[in-house]
N, C-alpha and C positions, 0 to 999 in steps of 0.2 A: 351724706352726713354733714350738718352743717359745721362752720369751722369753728373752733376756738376764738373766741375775743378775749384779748388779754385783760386782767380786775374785772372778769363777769363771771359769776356762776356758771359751768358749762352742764343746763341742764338737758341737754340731750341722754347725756348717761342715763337718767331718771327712766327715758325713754322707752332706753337697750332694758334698762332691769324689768321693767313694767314689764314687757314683750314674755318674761318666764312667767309670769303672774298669768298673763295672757292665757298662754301655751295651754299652761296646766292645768287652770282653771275649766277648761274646754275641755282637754285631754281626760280628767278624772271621772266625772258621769259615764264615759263610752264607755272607759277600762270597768267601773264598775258593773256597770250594764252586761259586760263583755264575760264575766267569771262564770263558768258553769256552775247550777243549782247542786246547791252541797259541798261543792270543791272550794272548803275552808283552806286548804293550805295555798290555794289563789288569793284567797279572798284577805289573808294574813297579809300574803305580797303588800297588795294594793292600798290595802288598810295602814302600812305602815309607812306606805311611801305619801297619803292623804293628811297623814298626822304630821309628818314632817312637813308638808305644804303649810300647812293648817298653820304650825310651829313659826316658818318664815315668814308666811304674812304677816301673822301678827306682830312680828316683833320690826317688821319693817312699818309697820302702820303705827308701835308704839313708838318709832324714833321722829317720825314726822309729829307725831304729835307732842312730842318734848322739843323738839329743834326747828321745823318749822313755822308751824299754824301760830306761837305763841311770836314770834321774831316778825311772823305777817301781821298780827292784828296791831301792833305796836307801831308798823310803820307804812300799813298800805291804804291808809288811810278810806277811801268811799268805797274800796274795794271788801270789804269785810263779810259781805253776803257770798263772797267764794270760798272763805275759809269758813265761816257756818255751814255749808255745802259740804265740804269736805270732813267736817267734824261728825256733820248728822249722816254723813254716807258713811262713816268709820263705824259710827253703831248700827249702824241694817247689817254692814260687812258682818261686826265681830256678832252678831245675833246668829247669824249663822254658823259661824265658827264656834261659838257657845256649844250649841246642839251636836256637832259635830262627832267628838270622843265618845258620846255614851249610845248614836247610832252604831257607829264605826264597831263598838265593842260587841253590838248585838250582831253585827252581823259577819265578822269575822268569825262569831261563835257559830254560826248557822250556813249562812250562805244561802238563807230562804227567799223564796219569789218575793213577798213581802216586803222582805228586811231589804231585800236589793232595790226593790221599786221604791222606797222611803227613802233611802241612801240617795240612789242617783235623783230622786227629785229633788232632792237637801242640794245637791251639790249644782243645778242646775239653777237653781233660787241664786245660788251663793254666787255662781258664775255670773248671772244677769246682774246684779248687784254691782258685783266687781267691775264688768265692764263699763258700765255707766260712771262708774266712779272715775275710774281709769282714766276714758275719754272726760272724762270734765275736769280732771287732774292737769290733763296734758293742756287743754287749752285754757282753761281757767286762769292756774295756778301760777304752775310754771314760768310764765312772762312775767308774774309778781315776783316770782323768786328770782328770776334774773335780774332785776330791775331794784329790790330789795334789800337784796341778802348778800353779804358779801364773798367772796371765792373762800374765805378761813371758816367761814361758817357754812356755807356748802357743804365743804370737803371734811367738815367735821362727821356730815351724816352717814356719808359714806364710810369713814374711816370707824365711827361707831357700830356700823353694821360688819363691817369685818373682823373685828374685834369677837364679836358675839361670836362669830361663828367658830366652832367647836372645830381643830383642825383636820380631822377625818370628813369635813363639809369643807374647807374650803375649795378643791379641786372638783368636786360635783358641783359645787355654785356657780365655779369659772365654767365649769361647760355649759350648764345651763344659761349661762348670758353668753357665750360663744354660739351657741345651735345657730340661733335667727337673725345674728350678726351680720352684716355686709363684711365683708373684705375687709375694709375699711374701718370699721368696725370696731374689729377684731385686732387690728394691728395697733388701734388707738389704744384698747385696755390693757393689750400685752404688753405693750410700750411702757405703758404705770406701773409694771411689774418687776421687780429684781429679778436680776440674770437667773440665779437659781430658780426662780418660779417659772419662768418660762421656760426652761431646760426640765421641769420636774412636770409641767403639763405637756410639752411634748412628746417626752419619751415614756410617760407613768399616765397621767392623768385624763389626756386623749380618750388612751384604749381602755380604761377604765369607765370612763364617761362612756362611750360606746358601749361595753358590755353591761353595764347598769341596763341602759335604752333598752337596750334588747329583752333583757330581765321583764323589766315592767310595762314595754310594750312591744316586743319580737319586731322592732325595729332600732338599728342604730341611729346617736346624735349627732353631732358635730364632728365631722372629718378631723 
């Protein structure tokens, strides 16, 4: 984990959050692929847990584009063909994500051979996408944003992304950035966290996160 440097952006974070994006992005095509023919009350699970993805992306992809790309073009001067990059990657993403709800709907309704092989290639487009982005996120950007943007304006994205989240999500989010965490990691986030939260993801949130996992993939997450 690299370390904190004091008045820099610590975007590592970006990293850790990316890695859920990652995760599930991969994870969702198999689970689809994975429902038996006909077995809509599978296909409901999966379906809603897709749209919820669908849901967080987007709204993480609309904060970067109010808070960073606009704070880049202004001060990163010859670097401007990475945030065009990242603007024109955000419309292939959301072109997917577009399409998304009104498969999703057909095929929670059916759970047809068809309707699944349309779904899981939707979601494997979406996934290619995503990861390219990702990767040219991390290397691209990022170093502007450290380099650019100050630690109040950083910490802003973050703190508007928490906000958004609906308090019945926020302890499914924390595990989902906890799963793929290092040790380290994970002691850094909890750390930013009031005593109550960390008391209320140990002893509630944990075993909660875990029995989701298992729900939507007959595996647990995060110890």
């Amino acid at each position: 984990m690299p370390a904190v440097v004091p008045d820099r952006p610590y975007t590592h974070e970006m990293v850790i959050v990316h890695r859920v994006f990652r995760r599930e992005a991969a994870l969702l095509p198999r689970l689809v692929r994975a429902v038996p023919v006909g077995d809509t009350v599978r296909a409901r699970v999966v379906a809603e847990y897709a749209q919820e993805y669908a849901d967080g992306l987007r709204h993480h992809h609309h904060l970067e584009d109010e808070l960073i790309w606009p704070l880049l073009r202004t001060r990163a001067g010859a670097r401007q063909e990475s945030v065009d990059r990242m603007t024109g990657q955000h419309e292939v993403i959301d072109a997917t994500l577009a399409r998304l709800p009104g498969m999703l709907g057909r095929w929670r309704a059916d759970a047809a051979p068809a309707t699944t092989r349309a779904l899981a290639d939707l979601l494997d487009e979406h996934r290619d996408a995503l990861t390219e982005h990702l990767d040219d996120e991390e290397r691209l950007v990022l170093p502007l944003v450290a380099d650019h943007l100050t630690v109040a304006e950083w910490d802003l994205v973050g703190r508007r992304g928490l906000e958004a989240l609906p308090r019945n999500k926020v302890l499914p989010a924390l595990g989902a950035i906890l799963e793929d965490a290092t040790a380290e990691e994970r002691a850094w986030f909890l750390g930013r966290a009031p005593l109550a939260g960390r008391l209320l993801w140990r002893f509630v949130g944990r075993r909660r996160y875990a029995a989701r996992c298992r729900t939507l993939r007959g595996a647990p997450g995060t110890d």
